[in-house]
N, C-alpha and C positions, 0 to 999 in steps of 0.2 A: 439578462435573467433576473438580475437585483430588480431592477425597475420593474420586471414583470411581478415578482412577488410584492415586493411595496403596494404596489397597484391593488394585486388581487388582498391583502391586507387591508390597506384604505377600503374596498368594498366590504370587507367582513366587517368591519365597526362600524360599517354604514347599517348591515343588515340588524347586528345584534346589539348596538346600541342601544338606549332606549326610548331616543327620538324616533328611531328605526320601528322599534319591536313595539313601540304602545299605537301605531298607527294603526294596525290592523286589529281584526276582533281575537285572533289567535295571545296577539300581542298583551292586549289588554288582559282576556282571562287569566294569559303566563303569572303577569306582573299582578293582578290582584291577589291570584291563590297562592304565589308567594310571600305579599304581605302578611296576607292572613295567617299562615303555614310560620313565619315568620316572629309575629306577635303573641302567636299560642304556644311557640316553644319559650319565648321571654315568659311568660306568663306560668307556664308550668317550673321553671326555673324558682320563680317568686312564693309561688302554692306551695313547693314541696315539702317542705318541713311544717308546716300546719296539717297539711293532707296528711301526711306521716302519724300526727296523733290524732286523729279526727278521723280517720279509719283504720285504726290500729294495724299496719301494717308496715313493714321494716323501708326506713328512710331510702336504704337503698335501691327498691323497686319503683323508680321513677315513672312507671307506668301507671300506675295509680293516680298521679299527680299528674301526666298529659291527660287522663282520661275527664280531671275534675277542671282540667284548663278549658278541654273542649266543652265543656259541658254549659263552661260560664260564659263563654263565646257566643255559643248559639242560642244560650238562653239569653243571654242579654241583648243579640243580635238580632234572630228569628222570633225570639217569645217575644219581645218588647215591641220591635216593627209591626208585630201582629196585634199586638192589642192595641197600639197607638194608630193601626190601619183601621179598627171598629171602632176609637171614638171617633178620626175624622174623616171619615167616611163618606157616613149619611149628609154631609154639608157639603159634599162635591159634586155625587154621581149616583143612579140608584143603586141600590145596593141587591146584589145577587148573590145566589146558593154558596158562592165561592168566598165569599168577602163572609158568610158567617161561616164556615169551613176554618177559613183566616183565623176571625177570631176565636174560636174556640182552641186550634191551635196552640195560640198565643196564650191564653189562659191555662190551658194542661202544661203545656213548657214549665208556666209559672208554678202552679200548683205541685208539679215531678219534682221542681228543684227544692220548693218549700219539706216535701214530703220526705226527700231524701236528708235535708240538715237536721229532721225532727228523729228520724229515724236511725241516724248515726249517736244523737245522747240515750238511744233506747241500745241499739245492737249494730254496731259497726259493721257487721256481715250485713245485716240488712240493708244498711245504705251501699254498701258495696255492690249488692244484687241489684238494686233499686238504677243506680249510675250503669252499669253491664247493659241490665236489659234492654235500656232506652238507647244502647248506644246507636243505632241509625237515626236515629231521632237527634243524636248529637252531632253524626254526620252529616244532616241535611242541614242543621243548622250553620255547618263551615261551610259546605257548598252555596247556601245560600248569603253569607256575611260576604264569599269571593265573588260571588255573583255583583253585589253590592259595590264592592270595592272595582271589579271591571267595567261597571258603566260607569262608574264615575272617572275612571281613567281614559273609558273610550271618551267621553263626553271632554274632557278636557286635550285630548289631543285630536279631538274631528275637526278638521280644515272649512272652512266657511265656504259657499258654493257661492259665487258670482253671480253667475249665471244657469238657467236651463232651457233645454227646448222643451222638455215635459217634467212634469212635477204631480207627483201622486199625492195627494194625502189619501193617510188612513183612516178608516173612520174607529169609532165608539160608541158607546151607550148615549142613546136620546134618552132629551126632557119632554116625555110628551111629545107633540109633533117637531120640537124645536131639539137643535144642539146645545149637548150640554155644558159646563165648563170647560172641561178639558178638550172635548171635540171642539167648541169653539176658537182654543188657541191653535188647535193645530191648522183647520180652517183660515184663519187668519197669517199662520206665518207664511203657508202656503199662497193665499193672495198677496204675501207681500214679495216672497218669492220670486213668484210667476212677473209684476210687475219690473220688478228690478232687472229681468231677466229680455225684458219687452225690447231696450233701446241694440242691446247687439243681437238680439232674437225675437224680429217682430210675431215669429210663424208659433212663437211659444203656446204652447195648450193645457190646460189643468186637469188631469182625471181623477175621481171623487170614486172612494172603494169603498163599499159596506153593505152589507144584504140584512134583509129586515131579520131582528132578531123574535124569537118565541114570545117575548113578552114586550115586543116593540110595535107600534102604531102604523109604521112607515119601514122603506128602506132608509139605512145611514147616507146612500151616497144620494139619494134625494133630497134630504134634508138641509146634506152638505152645499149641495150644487143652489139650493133654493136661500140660503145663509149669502153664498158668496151672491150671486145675483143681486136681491134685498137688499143687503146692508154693505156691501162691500164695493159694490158698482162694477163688479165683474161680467163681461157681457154673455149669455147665454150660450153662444155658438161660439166660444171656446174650449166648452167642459163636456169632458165626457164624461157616462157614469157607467160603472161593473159594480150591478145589484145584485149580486147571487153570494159574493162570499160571508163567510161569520168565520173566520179565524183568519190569523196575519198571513199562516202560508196562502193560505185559499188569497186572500187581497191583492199577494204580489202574482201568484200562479194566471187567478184569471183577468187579472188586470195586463198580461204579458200580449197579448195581442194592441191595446192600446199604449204600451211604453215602449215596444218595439220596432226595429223598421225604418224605413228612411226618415230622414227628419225628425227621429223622436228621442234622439241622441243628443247630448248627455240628459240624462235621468235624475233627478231630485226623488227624493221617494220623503216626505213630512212627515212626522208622527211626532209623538210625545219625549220630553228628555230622556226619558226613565225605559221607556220601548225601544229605543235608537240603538243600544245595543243588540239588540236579538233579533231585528230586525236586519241591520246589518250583515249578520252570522246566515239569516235566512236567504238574503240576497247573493250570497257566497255559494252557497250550498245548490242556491238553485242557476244559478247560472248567467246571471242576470246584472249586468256593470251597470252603478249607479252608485252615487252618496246618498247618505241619508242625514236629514235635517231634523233636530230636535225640537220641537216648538215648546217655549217655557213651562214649567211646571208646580205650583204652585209648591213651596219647601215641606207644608205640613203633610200633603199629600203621597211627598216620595218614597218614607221609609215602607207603609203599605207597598206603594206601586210595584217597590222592588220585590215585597213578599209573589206579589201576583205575578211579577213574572218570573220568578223561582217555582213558585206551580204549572207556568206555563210549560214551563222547560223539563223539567218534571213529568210531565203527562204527554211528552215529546217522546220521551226517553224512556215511559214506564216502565217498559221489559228489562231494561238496565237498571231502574233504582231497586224494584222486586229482587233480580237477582243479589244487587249490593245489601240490601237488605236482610236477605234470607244467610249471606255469608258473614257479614255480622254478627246474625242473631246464633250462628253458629257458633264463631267465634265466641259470644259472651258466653255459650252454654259449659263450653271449652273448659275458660277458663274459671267458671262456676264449680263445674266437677271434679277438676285437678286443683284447684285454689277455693278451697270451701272459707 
């Protein structure tokens, strides 16, 4: 009976360890929105006696002081990612509706916070209001800092792939008829991939996912399959292409007929360092056993990337952030009326 409990002990610290728990994508969100969660209480801890005279309100309401913790989190996390995602931008990928979305973002963050320190040497209720009403805006910015902090924890505990029998890459935004930087790494890590995967897997096959987008010339996974061919020496009749999708579900959903099935086990699924997390979460979700392979990402480019897939996720979820939003903004009205 000891032995049997031992046992099942030794598996409990297998599961909740954090060798255990960052493996998976549950794991990694746990552990980042902990850090997060984490560093904003240390940080409220350090604020609070400034915040105390700097919105005239009594030392001991430590609330005031989480609210100004959270605020400088997100502003320095979300506003700064966003404005440093619009100056380097345009030297990567073209830039779409969303990436000025992005920056504008990134600018109002800046400019709330500016507003709100001017506005505390004018009337301390007003900065008080000014912090309240934006508070979902301060919320998305911790959501998105933990976001941040989980791919980089997935990325640092994802296992290297050996070998595949099939290997997807995703695709991206073309240059013109050509792939762009970052589709070309993924491109690339994908043929190397597939390669490596040749000597215990002669049968191995590449499939290439991307549907032409609204202001694209071509489909993605055309362009992709024409890249590898061209410059990579990949032979033709081993790529398949799923040309209809424009979103990552859409990539893995109709790509599901060509990764499934006899012989097309195990699964490599390629994409970008920075996508490998939510990607992952999507492959979970939908049913679908495979790893996923991050292909390098240039450093300047990440903090953006991660903004962009914090909207992804976002617009995933909209009904849920709407909701969290409106009970917020509840909240702040709350504590406006009862605490003028």
């Amino acid at each position: 009976m000891q032995a049997s409990r031992k046992g099942h002990a030794r598996r409990r610290v297998r599961v909740l360890g954090p060798g255990g728990l960052l493996s998976g994508v549950r794991g990694a969100a746990l552990w980042g929105t902990g850090m997060v969660v984490a560093f904003t209480a240390l940080l409220t801890r350090a604020v609070r006696r400034p915040v105390a005279v700097w919105l005239d309100v009594p030392l001991a309401e430590g609330l005031w002081a989480l609210l100004v913790a959270a605020a400088l989190v997100a502003t320095v996390g979300l506003g700064g990612a966003s404005i440093w995602h619009a100056l380097m931008l345009p030297r990567l990928v073209r830039v779409r509706r969303v990436d000025a979305a992005i920056a504008a973002l990134g600018v109002a963050m800046l400019l709330l916070a500016v507003a709100a320190g001017v506005a505390a040497a004018i009337d301390p209720a007003l900065a008080r209001a000014l912090l309240l009403l934006a508070l979902p805006l301060w919320a998305a910015g911790l959501a998105a800092v933990a976001l941040a902090m989980a791919t980089l924890l997935h990325a640092r505990r994802r296992r290297s792939i050996r070998a595949a029998s099939t290997v997807l890459i995703l695709g991206a935004g073309l240059r013109g008829r050509e792939v762009g930087p970052l589709l070309r790494r993924r491109v690339e890590r994908g043929a190397q991939l597939w390669r490596s995967s040749l000597a215990s897997r002669p049968g191995a096959r590449i499939v290439v996912s991307g549907g032409q987008g609204a202001d694209e010339v071509r489909s993605e996974a055309s362009a992709m399959a024409e890249h590898l061919v061209a410059h990579l020496g990949v032979p033709q009749a081993v790529i398949d292409l799923e040309e209809a999708s424009t979103t990552t579900r859409e990539n893995l959903e109709l790509s599901r007929p060509l990764i499934t099935g006899p012989g097309r086990a195990p699964l490599a699924v390629v994409t970008s360092e920075y996508h490998a997390f939510r990607t992952a979460g999507l492959l979970e979700r939908l049913g679908i056993e495979g790893s996923v392979v991050g292909a390098r990402t240039r450093p300047s480019y990440r903090p953006g990337a991660i903004v962009r897939e914090a909207f992804a996720v976002a617009a995933q979820r909209r009904w849920w952030c709407i909701a969290a939003a409106a009970g917020l903004w509840a909240l702040a009205a709350w504590v406006l009326v009862t605490r003028p």
